[in-house]
N, C-alpha and C positions, 0 to 999 in steps of 0.2 A: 385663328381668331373666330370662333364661332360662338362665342356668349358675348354679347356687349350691353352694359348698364346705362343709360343714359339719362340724366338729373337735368331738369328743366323745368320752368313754372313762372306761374304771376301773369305773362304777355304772351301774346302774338309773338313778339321778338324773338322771345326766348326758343318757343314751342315750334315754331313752323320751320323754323333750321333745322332743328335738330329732327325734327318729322323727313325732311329732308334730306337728310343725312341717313337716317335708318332708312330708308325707301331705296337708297341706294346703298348701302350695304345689304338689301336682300336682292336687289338684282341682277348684283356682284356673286351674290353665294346667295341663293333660296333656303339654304340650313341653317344659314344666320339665326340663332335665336336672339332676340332684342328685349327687354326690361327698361320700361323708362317709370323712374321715380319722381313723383311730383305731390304735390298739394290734392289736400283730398276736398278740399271747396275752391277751387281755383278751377280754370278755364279748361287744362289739360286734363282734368281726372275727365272731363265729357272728349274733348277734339281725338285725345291721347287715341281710350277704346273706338272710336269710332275710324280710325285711321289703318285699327286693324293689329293693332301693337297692346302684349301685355301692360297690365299697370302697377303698382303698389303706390301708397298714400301716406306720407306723412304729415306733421302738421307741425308748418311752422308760420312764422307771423316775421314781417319788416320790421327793423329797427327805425320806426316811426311814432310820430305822435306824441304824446305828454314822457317824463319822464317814469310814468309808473308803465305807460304801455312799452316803452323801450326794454324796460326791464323784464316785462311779462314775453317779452320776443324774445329776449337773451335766453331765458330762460325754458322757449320751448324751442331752443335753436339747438342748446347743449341738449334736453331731455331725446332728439331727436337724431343724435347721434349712437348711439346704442342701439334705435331700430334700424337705423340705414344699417347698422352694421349686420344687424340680424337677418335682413334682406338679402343682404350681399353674402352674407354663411350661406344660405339655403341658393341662390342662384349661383352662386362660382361664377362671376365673369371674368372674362381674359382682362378686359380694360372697360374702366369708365370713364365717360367722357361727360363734362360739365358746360352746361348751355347756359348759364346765369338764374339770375331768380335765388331768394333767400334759401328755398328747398334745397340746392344742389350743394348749401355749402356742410351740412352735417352728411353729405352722400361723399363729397371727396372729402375731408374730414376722415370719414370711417375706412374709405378705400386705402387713402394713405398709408392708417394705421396697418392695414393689411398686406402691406408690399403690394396692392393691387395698381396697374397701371393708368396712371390719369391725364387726359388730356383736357383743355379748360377752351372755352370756344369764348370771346370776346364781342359782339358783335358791332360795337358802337366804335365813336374815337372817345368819348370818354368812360372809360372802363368802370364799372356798376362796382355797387360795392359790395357785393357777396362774391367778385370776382378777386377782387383787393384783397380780400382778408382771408383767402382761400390761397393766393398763387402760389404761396410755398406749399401746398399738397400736388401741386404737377410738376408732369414732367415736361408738359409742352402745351405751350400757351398758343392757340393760334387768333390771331388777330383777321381785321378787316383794311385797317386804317395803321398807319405808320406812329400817330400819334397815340392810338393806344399801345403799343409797344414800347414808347417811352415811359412808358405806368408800371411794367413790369421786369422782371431781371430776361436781359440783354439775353442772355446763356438760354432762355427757356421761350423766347416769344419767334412764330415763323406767318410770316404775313399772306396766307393761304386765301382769305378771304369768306365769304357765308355760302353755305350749300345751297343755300333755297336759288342763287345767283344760278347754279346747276341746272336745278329745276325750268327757271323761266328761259334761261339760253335755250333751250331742248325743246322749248311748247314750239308745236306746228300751228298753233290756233284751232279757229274752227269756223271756218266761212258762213255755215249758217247763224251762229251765233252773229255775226255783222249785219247781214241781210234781214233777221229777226227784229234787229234793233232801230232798223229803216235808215239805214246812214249810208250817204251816196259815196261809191266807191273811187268815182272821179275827185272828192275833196280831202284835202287835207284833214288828219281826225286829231283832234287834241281830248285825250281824257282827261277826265278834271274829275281828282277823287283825294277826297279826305280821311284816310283809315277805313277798316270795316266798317266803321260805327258811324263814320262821317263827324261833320265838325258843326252846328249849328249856327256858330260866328261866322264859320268860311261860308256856308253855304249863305246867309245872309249878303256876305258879300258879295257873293260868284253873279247873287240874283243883278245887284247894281252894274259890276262888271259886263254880264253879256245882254244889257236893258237892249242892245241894239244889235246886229249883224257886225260880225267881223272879215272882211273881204276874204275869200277863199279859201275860211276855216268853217267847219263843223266841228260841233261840242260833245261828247257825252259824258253827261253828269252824271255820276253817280250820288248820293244824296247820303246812304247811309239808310238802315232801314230803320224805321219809326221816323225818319226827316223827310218823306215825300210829298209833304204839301209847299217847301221848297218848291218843285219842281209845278207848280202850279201857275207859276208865272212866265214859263216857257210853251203853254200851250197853242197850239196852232204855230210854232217855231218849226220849221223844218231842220235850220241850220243848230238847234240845240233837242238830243236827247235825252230826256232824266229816265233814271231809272235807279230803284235804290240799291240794285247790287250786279256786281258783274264780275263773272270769271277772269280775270286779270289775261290769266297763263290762254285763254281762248280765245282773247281780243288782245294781246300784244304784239301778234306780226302783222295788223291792219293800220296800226297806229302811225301818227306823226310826230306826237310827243306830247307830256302830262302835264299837269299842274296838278301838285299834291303836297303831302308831308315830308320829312327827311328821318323817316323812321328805318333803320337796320334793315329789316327786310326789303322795303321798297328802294333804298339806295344800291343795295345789292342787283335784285332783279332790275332797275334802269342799265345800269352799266356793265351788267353781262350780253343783254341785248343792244347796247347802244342806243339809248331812247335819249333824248334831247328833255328837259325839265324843266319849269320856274317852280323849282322850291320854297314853299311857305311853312320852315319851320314852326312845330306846334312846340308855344311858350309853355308851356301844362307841363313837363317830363323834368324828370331826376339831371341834375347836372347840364340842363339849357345842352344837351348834347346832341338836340336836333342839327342846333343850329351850327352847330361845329360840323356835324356830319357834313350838313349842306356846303357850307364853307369848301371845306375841301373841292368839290365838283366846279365849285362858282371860280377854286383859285386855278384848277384846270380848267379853266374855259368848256366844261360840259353841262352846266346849268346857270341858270340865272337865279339869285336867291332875293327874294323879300318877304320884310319880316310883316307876321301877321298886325303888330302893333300900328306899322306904317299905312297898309291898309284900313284899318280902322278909324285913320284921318283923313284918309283920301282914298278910296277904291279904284278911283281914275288911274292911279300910279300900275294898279295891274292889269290894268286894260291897255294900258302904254310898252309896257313889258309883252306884253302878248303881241300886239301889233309889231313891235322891231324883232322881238326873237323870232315866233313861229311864223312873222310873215317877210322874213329873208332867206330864201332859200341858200344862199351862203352861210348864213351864221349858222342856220339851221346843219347843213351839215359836218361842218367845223364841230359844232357840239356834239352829234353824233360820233367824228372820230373822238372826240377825246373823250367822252361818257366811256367808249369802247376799249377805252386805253386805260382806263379806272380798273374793268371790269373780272372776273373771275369766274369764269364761266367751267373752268375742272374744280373748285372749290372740292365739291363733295367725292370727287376720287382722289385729290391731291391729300384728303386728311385720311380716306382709308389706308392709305398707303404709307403715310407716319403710324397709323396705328398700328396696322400689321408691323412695323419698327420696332415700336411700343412694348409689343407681346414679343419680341424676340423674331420675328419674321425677318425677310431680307426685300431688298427696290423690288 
């Protein structure tokens, strides 16, 4: 297995798995050549090169919007199967593997056609639908979540879990990175983050939620960049630090436990590390499949989930939440084992290892 194609696009979601997935398959084998296919105005044609990973570009569009834009998708979804295929001529890969995103589906599509081997990465519980309309082109479907495997045929789904869960299991951190940030290392640390981008509702919120000291908890907010005047209401707060962006993987073994989104990546990396959560599903996403996500953790007893809507009436309700979860040290670590019993922390060797399968290799 030394060629591998990798189709991803559109998200974060999609892209930082699968970044993580190739990162360790080069450190598995440094002759690994890797190819990752994506959108050539999307997110990955910039993260993709800068990660260090060939790219190729095609251009496809969501099956979204009026019924004439739907059609104009269709139609460069099919025109974009002849160049995947042409890609795939000139780079020979052993196997491609599909991370979601409309991009990936004229990439298995064409691999298919080619007797090439394909494996299909799920990330959510509710399975996207370039993954739907793609599943009969693999050969193994790997899931996150058990209920995404009920979406697709029984014979082809292996509940392996997200690489990036790999990745954050593995972070040592980095103590100066804590010290920098002035956060005292006798108190409990609760990060409080809303995607890359931050949430300008949540942060709204977070501002009424922590109006006052929370007994033997310290904050740090991340904001989100272009959201730091947020963070303006915390000034002269010892116990709350804003800041608009922080290395997750260098500040997760200082932590106590987050309050964030229930997006694929971050549900991953919580429960491979064991982090404790109040989940505040973002209403915004395809298929309310935040909230499902979170569901699951909340029916493990490894998160607390509220919805951002109920905040919106009452913000007191997460300040009440914060007070009985992070400030019982019982429940607090109760959650911790079961986030940890969620979690999949060989994610990203468990799938090299079906692939080497894939390509005809042997365990």
């Amino acid at each position: 297995m030394k060629r591998i194609c990798i189709a991803a696009g559109g998200t974060g979601g999609h892209i930082y798995p699968a970044l993580a997935l190739a990162q360790s398959a080069m450190e598995q084998d440094p002759d690994t050549r890797i190819l990752f296919i994506g959108n050539a105005d999307r997110m990955e044609a910039r993260i993709v090169p800068e990660a260090g990973f060939d790219f190729a570009a095609l251009d496809t569009h969501g099956l979204e919007g009026s019924l004439l834009d739907k059609v104009k998708a269709a139609i460069s979804l099919m025109r974009a199967i002849p160049k995947a295929g042409a890609i795939l001529d000139e780079f020979r890969p052993d196997i491609v593997v599909g991370f979601g995103g409309y991009v990936s589906a004229p990439v298995l599509r064409a691999a298919h056609a080619r007797h090439i081997p394909v494996m299909m990465h799920e990330q959510n519980s509710i399975a996207g639908k370039a993954n739907k309309v793609t599943a009969g082109c693999a050969d193994e479907i790997v899931t996150c979540y058990e209920k995404a495997g009920e979406q697709f045929p029984a014979r082809k789904v292996k509940l392996l879990g997200n690489p990036r869960g790999s990745v954050a299991a593995s972070a040592v951190g980095d103590r100066q990175v804590l010290e920098s940030l002035g956060l005292d290392p006798s108190k409990k640390t609760i990060l409080v983050m809303m995607g890359s981008l931050g949430s300008t509702t949540m942060n709204d919120i977070m501002q009424q939620v922590l109006d006052r000291p929370v007994e033997g908890l310290q904050f740090l907010f991340v904001t989100g960049r272009g959201n730091e005047d947020a963070g303006r209401a915390f000034e002269g707060r010892p116990d709350v630090k804003v800041v608009p962006y922080v290395d997750t993987l260098a500040i997760y073994p200082f932590i106590s436990g987050m309050i964030c989104r229930a997006g694929a990546t971050t549900i991953a990396e919580l429960t491979a590390r064991g982090i404790p959560a109040i989940l505040v599903p973002s209403p915004y996403v395809a298929g309310n499949h935040q909230f499902y996500n979170a569901s699951v953790l909340k029916d493990a007893g490894a998160a607390q989930l509220v919805e951002e809507k109920t905040l919106l009436e009452n913000p007191e309700v997460l300040r009440d939440t914060i007070r009985g979860f992070f400030g019982s040290p019982m429940i607090l670590e109760s959650a911790a084992t079961n986030a940890a019993r969620l979690g999949k922390p060989q994610a990203a060797a468990d799938m090299l290892q079906d692939m080497r399968i894939l390509c005809g290799g042997s365990r």
